[in-house]
C-alpha positions as CSV (number, residue, x, y, z in Angstrom):
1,X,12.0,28.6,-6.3
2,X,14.9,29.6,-4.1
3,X,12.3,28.5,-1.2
4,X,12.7,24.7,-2.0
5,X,16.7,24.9,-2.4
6,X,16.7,26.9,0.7
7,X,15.0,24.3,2.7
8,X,16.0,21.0,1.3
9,X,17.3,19.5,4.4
10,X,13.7,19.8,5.7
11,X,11.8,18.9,2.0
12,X,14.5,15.7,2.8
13,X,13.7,15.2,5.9
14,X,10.1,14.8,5.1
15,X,10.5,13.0,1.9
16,X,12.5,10.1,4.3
17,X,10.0,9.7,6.5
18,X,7.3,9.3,3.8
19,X,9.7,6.6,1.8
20,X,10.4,5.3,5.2
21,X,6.4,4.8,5.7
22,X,5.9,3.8,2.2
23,X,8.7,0.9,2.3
24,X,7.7,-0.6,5.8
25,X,4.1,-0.7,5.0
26,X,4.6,-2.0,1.3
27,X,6.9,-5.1,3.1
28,X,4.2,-5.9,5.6
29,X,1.4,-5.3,3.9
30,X,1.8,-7.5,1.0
31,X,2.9,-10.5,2.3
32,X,-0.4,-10.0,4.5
33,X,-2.2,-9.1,1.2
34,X,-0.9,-12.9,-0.4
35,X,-2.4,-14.7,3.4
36,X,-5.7,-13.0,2.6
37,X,-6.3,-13.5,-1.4
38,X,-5.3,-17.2,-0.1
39,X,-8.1,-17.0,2.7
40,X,-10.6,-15.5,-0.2
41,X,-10.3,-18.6,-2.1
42,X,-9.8,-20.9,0.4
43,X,-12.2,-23.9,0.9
44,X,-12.8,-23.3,4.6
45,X,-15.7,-20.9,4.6
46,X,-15.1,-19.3,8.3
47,X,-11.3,-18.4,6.5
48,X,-13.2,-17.1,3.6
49,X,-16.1,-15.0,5.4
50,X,-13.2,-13.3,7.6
51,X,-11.3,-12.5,5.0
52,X,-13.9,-11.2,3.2
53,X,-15.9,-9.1,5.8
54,X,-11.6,-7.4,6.6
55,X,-11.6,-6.5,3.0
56,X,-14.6,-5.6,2.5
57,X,-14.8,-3.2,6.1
58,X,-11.2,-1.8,5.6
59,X,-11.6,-1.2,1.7
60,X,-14.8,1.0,2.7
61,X,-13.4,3.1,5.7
62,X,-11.6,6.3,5.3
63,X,-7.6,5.7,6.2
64,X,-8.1,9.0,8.2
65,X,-11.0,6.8,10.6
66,X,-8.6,4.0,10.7
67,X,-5.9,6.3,11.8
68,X,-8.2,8.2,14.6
69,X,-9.5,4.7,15.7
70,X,-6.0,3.8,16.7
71,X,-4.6,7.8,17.9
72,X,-7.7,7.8,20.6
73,X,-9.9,4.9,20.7
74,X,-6.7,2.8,21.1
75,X,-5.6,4.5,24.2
76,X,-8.8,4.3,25.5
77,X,-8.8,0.7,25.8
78,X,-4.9,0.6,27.2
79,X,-2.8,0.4,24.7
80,X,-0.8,3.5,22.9
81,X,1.4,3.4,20.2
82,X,4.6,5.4,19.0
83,X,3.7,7.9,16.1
84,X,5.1,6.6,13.2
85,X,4.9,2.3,14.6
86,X,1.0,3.3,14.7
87,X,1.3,5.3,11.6
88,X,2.5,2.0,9.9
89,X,0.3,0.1,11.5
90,X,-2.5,1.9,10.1
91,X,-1.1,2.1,6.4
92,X,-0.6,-1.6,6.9
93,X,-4.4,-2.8,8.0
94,X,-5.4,-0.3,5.1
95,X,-3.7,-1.2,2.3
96,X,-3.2,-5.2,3.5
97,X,-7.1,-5.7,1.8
98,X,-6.2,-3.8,-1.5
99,X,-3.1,-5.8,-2.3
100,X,-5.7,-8.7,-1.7
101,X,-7.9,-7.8,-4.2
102,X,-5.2,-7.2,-6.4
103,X,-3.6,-10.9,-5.9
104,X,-7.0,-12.5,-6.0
105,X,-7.6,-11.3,-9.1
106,X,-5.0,-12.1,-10.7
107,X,-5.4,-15.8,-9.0
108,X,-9.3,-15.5,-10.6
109,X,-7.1,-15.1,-14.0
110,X,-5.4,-18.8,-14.2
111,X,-7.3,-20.9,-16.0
112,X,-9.0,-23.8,-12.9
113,X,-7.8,-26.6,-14.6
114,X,-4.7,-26.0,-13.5
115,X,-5.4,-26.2,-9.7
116,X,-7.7,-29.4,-10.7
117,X,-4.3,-30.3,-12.4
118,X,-2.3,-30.1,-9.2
119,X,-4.6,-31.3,-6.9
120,X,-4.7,-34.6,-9.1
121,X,-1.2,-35.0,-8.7
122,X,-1.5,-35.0,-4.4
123,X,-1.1,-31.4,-3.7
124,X,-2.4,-29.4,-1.0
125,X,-4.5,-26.1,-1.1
126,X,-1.4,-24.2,0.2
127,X,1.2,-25.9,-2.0
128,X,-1.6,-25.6,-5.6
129,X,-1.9,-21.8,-4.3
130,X,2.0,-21.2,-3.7
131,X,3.8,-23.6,-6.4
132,X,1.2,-23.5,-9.3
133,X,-1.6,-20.7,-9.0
134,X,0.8,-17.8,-7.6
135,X,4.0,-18.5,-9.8
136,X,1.1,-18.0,-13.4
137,X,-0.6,-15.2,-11.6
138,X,2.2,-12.9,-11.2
139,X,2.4,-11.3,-14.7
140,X,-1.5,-9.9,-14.6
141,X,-0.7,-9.1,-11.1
142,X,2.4,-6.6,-10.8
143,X,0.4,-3.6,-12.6
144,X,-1.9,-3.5,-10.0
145,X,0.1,-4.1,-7.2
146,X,2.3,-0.9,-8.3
147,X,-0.8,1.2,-8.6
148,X,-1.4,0.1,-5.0
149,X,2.1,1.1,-4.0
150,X,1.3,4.5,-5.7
151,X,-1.6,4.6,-3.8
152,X,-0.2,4.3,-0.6
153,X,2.8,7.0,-1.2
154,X,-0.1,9.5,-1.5
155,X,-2.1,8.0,1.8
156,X,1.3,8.4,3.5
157,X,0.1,12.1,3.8
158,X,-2.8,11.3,6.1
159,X,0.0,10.3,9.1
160,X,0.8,14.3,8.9
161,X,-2.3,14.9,10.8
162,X,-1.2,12.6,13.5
163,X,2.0,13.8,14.6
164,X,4.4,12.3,11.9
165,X,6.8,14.6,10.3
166,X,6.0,13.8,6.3
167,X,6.1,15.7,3.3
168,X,3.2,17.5,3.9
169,X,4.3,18.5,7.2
170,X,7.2,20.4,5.5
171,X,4.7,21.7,3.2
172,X,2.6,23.0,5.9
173,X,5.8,24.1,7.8
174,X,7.3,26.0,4.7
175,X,4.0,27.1,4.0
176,X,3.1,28.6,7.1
177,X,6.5,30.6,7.5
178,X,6.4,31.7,3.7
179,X,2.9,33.0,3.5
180,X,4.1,34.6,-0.3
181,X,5.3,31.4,-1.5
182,X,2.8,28.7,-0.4
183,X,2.6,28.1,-4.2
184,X,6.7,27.3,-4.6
185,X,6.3,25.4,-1.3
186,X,3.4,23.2,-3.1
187,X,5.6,22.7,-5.6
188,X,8.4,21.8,-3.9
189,X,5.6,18.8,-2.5
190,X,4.7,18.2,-5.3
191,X,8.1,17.2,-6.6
192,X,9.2,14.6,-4.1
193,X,6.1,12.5,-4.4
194,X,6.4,12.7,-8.3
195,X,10.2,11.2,-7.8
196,X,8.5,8.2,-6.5
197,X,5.1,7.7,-8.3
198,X,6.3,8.6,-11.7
199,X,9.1,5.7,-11.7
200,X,6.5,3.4,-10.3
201,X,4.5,4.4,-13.1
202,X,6.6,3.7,-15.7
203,X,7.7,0.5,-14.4
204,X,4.1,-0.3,-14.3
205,X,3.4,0.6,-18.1
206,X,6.6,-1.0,-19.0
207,X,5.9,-4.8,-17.5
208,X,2.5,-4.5,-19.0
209,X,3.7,-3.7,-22.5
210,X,6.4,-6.9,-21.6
211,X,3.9,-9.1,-21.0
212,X,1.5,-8.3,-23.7
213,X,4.4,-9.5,-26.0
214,X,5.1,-12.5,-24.4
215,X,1.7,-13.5,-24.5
């Protein structure tokens, strides 16, 4: 293993990038994620069909298209973006429709009385959504919105293929200029994303263990 402690500065170097990536996108994309769940249930339909036909298209494209739409059909039509700012952008239009799902269902799980409820009372569609229906959706929705997050740390690997130093571009670095010890170097990988997604993980397991005693 004396591979991985001999290179750690570049194993770190990789691994901030990636948790740079990961944090960025995760801060966009979800507050994007809550404006399109709310346009999935809103009761303008033109809101609802574009929100739906986003999800739908982005959920069912490979990242790596989404990435090579933006490193050379972008330019194309006049517009060219730094490495990692498109890198993000990408992430961000990918993972935006995921976190979606993810709120909406949880939305799906309180009960409709309670949006009748509020509605009686004078409220509006955005106030019921953000003062009543989001506050009791929460609970079911923070284990899937971790297993989101975990997703994306893994898709952070695709923006190695487009020119942005990650974790696999140490890997393949490492691995290239220690042909015996691509397995060590794997490992090495390996490692780093694991001190991420295991954590997430657990905090997962453990707020769904919480709330099934509260209930």
């Amino acid at each position: 293993m004396g591979v991985i402690s001999g290179n750690l500065p570049l194993y770190l170097q990789g691994f901030g990038t990636t948790l740079f990536l990961l944090l960025i996108t995760t801060v966009i994309a979800l507050p994007l994620g809550v404006v399109i769940a709310a346009m999935r249930i809103s009761p303008i339909a033109s809101l609802r069909t574009s929100a739906a036909v986003y999800t739908e298209v982005l959920r069912n494209t490979p990242l790596t298209l989404v990435f090579f739409f933006e490193a050379f059909v972008l330019p194309k039509l006049g517009t060219r973006l730094d490495f990692e700012v498109g890198a993000i952008v990408a992430l961000t239009l990918y993972t935006a429709p995921f976190f979606a799902e993810a709120i909406r269902s949880g939305i799906n799980s309180v009960p409709v009385g309670q949006a009748e409820a509020a509605r009686s009372i004078g409220l509006g569609f955005t106030q019921t959504v953000m003062l009543v229906v989001l506050p009791q959706a929460i609970r079911s929705v923070i284990p899937p919105l971790v297993n989101v997050i975990i997703a994306l740390t893994k898709n952070t690997s695709v923006a190695s293929g487009f020119f942005v130093f990650t974790l696999v571009s140490a890997g393949q670095r490492l691995a290239s200029a220690n042909g015996d010890q691509v397995i060590a170097v794997l490992v090495g990988v390996a490692v780093f994303y694991v001190i991420i997604t295991i954590p997430l993980g657990r905090f997962a397991d453990w707020f769904e263990k919480r709330v099934a005693v509260t209930r």
